[in-house]
Residue frames as qw, qx, qy, qz and C-alpha x, y, z in Angstrom:
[[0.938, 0.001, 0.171, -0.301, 37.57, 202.97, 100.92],
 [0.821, 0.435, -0.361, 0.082, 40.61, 201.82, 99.12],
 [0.083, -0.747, 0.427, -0.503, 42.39, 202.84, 101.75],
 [0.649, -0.276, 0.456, -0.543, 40.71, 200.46, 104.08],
 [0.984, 0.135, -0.115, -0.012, 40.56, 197.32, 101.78],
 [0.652, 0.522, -0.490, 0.251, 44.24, 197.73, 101.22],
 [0.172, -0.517, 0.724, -0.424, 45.12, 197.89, 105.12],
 [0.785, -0.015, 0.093, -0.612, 42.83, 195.65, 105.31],
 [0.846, 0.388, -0.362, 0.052, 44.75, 192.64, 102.53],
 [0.055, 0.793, -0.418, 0.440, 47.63, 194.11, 104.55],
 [0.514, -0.391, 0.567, -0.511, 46.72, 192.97, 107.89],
 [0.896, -0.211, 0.388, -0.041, 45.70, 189.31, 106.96],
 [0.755, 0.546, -0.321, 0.172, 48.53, 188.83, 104.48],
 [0.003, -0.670, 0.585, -0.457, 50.77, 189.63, 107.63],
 [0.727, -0.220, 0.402, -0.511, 48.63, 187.53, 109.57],
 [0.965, 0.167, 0.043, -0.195, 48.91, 184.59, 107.30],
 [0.298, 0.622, -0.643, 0.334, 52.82, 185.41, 106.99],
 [0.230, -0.555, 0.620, -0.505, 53.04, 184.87, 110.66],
 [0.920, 0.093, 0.203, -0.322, 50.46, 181.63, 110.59],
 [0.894, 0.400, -0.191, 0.062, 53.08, 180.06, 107.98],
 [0.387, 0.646, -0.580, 0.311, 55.62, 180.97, 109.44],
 [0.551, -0.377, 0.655, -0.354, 54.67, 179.60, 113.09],
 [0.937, -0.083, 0.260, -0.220, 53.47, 176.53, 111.66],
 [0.785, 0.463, -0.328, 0.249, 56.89, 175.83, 109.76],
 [0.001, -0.493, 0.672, -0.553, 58.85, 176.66, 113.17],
 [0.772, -0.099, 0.298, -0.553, 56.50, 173.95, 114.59],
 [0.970, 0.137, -0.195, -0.039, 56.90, 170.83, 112.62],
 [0.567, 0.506, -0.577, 0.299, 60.59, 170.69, 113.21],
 [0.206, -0.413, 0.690, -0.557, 60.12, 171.16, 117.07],
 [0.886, -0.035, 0.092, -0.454, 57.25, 168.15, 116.49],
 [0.916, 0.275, -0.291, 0.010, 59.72, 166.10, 115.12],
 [0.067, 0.621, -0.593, 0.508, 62.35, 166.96, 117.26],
 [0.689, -0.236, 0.297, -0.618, 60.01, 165.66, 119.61],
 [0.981, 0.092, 0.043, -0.167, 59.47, 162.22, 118.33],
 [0.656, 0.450, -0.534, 0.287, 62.95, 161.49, 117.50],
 [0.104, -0.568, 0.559, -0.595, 63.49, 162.26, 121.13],
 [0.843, -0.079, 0.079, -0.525, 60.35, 160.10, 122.03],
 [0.936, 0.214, -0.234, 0.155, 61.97, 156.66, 119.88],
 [0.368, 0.440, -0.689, 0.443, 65.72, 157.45, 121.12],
 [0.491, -0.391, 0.364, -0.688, 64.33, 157.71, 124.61],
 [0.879, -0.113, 0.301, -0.351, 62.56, 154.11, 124.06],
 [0.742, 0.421, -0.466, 0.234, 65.56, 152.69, 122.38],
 [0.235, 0.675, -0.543, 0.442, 67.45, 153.74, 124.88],
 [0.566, -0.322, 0.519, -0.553, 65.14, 152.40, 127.72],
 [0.932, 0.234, -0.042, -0.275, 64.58, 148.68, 125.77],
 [0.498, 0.599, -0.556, 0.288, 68.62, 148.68, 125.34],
 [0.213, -0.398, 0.668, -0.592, 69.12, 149.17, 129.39],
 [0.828, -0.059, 0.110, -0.546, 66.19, 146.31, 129.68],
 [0.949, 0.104, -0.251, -0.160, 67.67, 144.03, 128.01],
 [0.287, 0.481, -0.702, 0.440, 71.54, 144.22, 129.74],
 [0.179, -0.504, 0.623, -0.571, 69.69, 144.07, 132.57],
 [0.993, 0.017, -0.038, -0.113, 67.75, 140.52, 131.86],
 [0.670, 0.506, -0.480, 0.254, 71.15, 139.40, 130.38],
 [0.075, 0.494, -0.584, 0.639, 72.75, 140.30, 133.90],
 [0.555, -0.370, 0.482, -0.569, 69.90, 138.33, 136.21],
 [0.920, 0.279, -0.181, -0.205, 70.39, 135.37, 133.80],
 [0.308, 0.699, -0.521, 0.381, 74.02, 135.67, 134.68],
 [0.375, -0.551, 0.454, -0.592, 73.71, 136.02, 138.29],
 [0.745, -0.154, 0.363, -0.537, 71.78, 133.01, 138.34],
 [0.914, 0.247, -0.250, 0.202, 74.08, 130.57, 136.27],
 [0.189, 0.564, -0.633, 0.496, 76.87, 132.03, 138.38],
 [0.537, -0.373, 0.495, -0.572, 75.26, 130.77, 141.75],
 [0.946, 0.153, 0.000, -0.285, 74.05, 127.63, 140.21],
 [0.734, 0.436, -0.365, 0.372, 77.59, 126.61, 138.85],
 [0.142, -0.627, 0.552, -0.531, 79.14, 127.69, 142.60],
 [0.631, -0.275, 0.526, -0.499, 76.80, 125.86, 144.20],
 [0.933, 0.304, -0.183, -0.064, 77.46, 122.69, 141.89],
 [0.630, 0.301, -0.494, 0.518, 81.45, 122.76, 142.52],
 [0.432, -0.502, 0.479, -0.576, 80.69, 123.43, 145.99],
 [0.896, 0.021, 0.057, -0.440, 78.93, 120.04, 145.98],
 [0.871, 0.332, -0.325, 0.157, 81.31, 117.99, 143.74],
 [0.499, 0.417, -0.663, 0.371, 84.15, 119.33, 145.87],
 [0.494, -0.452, 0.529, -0.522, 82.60, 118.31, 149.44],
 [0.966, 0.150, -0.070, -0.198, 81.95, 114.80, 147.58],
 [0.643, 0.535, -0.442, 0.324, 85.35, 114.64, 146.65],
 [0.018, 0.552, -0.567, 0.612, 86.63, 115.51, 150.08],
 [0.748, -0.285, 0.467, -0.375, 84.42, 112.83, 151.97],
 [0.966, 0.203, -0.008, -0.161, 85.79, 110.54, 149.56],
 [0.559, 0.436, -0.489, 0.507, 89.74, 111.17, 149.96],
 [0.311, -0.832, 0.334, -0.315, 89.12, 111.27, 153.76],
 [0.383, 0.306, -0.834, 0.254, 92.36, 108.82, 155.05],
 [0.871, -0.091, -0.434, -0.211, 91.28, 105.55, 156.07],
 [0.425, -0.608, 0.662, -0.111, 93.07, 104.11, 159.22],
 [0.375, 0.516, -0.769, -0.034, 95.41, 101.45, 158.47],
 [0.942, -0.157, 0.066, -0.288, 93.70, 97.66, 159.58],
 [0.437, -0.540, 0.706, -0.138, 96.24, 95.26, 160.76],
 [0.834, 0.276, -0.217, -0.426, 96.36, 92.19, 159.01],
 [0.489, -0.672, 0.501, 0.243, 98.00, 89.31, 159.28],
 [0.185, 0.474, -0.646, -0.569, 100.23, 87.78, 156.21],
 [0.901, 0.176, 0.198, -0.343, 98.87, 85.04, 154.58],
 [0.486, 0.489, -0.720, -0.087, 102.21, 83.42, 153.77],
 [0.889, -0.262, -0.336, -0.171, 103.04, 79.94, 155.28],
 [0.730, -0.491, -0.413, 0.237, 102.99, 79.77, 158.59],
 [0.350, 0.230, 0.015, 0.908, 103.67, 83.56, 159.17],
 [0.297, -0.700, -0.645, 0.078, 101.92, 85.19, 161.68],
 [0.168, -0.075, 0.101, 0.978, 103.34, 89.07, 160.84],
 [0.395, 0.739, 0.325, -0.438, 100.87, 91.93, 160.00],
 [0.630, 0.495, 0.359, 0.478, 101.23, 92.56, 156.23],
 [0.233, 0.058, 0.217, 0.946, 103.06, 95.65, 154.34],
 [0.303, 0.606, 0.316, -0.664, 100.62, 98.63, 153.27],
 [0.640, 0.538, -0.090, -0.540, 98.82, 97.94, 150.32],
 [0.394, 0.374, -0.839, -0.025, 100.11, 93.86, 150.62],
 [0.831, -0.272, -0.149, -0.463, 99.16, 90.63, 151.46],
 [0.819, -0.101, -0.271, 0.497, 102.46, 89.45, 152.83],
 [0.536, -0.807, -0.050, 0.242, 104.69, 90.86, 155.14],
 [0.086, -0.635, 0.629, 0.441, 107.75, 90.51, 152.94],
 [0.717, 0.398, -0.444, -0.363, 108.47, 89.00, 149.59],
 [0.115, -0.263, 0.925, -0.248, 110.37, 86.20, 151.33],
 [0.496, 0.155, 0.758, -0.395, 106.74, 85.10, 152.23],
 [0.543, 0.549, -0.010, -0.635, 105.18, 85.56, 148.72],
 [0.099, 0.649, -0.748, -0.097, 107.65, 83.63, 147.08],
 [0.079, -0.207, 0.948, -0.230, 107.01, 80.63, 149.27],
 [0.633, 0.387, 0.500, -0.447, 103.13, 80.58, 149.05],
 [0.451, 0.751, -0.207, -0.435, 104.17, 81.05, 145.13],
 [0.122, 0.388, -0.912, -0.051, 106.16, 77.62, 145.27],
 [0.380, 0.006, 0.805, -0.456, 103.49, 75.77, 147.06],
 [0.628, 0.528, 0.406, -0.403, 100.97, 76.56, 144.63],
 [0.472, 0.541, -0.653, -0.240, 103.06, 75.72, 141.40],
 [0.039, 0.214, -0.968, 0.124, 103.99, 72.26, 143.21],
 [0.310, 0.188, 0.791, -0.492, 100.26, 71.71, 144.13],
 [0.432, 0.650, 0.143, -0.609, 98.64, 72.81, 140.94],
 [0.316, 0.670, -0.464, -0.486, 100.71, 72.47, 138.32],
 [0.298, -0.027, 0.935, -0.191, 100.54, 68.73, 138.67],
 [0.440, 0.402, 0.778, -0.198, 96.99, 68.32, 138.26],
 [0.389, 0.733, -0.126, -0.543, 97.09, 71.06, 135.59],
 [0.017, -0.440, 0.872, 0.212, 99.30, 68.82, 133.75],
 [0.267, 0.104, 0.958, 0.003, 97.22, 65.72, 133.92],
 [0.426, 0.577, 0.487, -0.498, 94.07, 67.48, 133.23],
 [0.278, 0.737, -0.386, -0.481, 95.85, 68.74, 129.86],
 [0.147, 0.362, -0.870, -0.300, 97.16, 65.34, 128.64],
 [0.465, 0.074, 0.808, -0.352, 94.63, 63.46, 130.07],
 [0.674, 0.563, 0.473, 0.069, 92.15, 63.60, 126.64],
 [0.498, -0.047, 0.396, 0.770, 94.24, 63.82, 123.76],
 [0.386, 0.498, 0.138, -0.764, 93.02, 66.74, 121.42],
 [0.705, 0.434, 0.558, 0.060, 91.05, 66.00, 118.02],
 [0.709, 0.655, -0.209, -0.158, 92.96, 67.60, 115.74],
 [0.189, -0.326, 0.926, -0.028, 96.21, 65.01, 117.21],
 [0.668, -0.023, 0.743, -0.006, 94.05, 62.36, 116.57],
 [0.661, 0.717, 0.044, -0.215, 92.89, 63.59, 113.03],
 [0.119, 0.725, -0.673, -0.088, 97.15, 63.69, 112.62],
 [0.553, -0.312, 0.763, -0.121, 97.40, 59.96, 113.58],
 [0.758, 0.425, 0.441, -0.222, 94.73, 58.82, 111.64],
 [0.538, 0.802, -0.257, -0.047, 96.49, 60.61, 108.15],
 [0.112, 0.648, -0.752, -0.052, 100.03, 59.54, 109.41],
 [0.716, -0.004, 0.683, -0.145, 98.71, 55.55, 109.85],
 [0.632, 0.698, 0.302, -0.148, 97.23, 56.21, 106.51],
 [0.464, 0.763, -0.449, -0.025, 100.61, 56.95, 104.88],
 [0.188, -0.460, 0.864, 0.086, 102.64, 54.56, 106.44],
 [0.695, 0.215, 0.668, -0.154, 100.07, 52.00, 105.20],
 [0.717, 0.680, -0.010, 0.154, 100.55, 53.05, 101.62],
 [0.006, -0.710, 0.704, -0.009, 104.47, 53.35, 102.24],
 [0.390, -0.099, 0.907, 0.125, 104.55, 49.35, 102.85],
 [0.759, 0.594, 0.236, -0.127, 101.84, 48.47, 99.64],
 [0.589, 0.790, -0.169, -0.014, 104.52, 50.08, 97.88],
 [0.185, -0.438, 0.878, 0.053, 108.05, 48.74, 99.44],
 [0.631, 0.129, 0.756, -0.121, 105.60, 45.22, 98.72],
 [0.679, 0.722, 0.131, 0.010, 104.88, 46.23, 94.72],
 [0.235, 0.811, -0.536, -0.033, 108.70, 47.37, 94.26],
 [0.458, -0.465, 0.758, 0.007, 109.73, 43.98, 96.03],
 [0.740, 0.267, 0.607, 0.111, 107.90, 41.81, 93.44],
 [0.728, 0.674, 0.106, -0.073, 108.64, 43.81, 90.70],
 [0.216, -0.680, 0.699, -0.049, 112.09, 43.48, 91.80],
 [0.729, -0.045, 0.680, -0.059, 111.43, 39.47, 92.11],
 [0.693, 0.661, 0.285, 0.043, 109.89, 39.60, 88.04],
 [0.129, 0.904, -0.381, -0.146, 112.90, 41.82, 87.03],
 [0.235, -0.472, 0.846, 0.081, 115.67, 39.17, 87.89],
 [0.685, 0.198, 0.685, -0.148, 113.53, 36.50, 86.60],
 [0.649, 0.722, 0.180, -0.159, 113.44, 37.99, 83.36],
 [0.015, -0.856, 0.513, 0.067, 116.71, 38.71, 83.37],
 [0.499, -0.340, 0.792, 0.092, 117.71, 35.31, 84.12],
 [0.704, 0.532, 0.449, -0.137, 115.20, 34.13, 81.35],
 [0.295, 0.897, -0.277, -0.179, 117.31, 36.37, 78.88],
 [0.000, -0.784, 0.618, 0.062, 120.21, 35.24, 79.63],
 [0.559, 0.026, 0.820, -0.119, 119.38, 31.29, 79.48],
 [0.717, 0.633, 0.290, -0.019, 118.01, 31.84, 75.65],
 [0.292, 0.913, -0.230, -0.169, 121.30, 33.18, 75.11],
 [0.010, 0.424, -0.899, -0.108, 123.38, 30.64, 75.71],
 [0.776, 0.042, 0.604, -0.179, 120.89, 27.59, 74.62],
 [0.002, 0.399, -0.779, -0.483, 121.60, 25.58, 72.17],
 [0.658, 0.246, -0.302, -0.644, 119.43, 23.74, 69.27],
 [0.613, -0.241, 0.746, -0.098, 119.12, 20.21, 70.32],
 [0.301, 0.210, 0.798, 0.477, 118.21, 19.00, 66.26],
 [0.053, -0.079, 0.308, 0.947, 116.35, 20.64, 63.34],
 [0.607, 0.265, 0.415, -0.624, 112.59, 21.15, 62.93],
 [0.450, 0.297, 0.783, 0.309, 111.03, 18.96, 60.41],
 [0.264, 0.090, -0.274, -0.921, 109.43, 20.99, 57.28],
 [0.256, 0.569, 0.778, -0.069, 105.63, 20.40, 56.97],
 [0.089, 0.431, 0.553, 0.707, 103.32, 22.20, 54.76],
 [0.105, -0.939, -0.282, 0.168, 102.23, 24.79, 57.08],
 [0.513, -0.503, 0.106, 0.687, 105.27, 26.67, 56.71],
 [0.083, 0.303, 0.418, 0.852, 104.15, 28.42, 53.41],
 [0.150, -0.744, -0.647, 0.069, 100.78, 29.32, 55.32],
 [0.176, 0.225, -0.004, 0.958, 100.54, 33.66, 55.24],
 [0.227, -0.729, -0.607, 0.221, 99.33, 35.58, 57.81],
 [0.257, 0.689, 0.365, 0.571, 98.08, 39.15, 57.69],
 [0.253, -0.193, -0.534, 0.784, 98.92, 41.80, 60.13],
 [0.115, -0.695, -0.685, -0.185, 96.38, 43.49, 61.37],
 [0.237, -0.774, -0.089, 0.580, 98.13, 47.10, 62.11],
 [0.022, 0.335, -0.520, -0.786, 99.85, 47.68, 58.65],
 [0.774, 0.283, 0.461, -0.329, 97.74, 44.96, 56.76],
 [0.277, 0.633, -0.686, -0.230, 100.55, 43.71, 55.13],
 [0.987, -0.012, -0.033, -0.155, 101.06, 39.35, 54.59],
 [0.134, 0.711, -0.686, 0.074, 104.06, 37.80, 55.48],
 [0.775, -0.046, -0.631, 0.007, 104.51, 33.89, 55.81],
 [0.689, -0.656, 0.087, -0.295, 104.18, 32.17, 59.19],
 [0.855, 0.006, -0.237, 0.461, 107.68, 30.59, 58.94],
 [0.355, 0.540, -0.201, 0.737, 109.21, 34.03, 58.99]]
């Protein structure tokens, strides 16, 4: 009987060996697995997105062609050469066709239309210009009127006080050379004292 338990222990102790041991040689191939699984969908999200990126491209590339396709058929119906229209000059009495890119045939003729209208213009430009004076000229008049009018007041106040000058002068000189024709009489005011009225001192009224 021991015999039999012990092969017994034996047989599932092996058994459970082999159980642990498969299921540890298992997880790693499980995980093995999944890592494969995620790289796999990394790998397939990565390629996804280049290829958005690349039909976004495409389609600004065509857009932006087909824009400077546009601009430059614009451009070309606008530089197509013009034929050259005949004119004639418009100088005086000149019945040439004009220069390219000119309204005269030759300067000769420019010139002369370019005299006409100075002689025909410049006239009336003139008159039109002098014709009303401006207002700050008259404001000037007004002020220079206004000083010669006080320039003569004053030649007139220097002439009379000129006039009073010589007059006084002469006056001077006519008390210097007069003479006393006879002596004053004495009278009894001549002690009479008057008081000044800046010092308020008295001093007789003879003196």
């Amino acid at each position: 009987m021991l015999k039999k338990s012990e092969k017994a222990l034996s047989e599932t102790s092996s058994i459970d060996c082999e159980v642990h041991v498969s299921t540890r040689g298992r997880k790693p191939k499980q995980q093995s697995n999944d890592e494969t699984i995620t790289k796999h969908r990394r790998s397939v999200g990565m390629s996804e997105k280049p290829k958005e990126n690349d039909d976004l491209a495409l389609q600004l590339n065509k857009f932006y062609n087909n824009l400077m396709r546009k601009r430059t058929k614009a451009r070309n119906n606008n530089e197509l050469p013009i034929e050259h229209e005949e004119k004639q000059c418009i100088g005086p009495e000149c019945t040439n066709s004009v220069r390219q890119g000119s309204k005269y045939c030759s300067e000769r003729c420019g010139l002369a239309l370019a005299q006409i209208r100075l002689k025909t213009i410049l006239p009336q430009r003139f008159n039109d210009f002098f014709a009303k004076v401006p207002s700050k000229q008259i404001e000037d008049n007004k002020k220079l009127d206004n000083v010669e009018g006080q320039i003569t007041l004053i030649h007139q106040k220097l002439k009379k006080f000129g006039e009073w000058k010589d007059n006084v002068e002469n006056f001077l000189e006519a008390i210097k050379n007069a003479q006393p024709n006879a002596e004053r009489p004495k009278s009894g005011d001549d002690n009479f004292v008057v008081g000044c009225p800046v010092c308020g001192g008295e001093f007789p009224m003879r003196e």
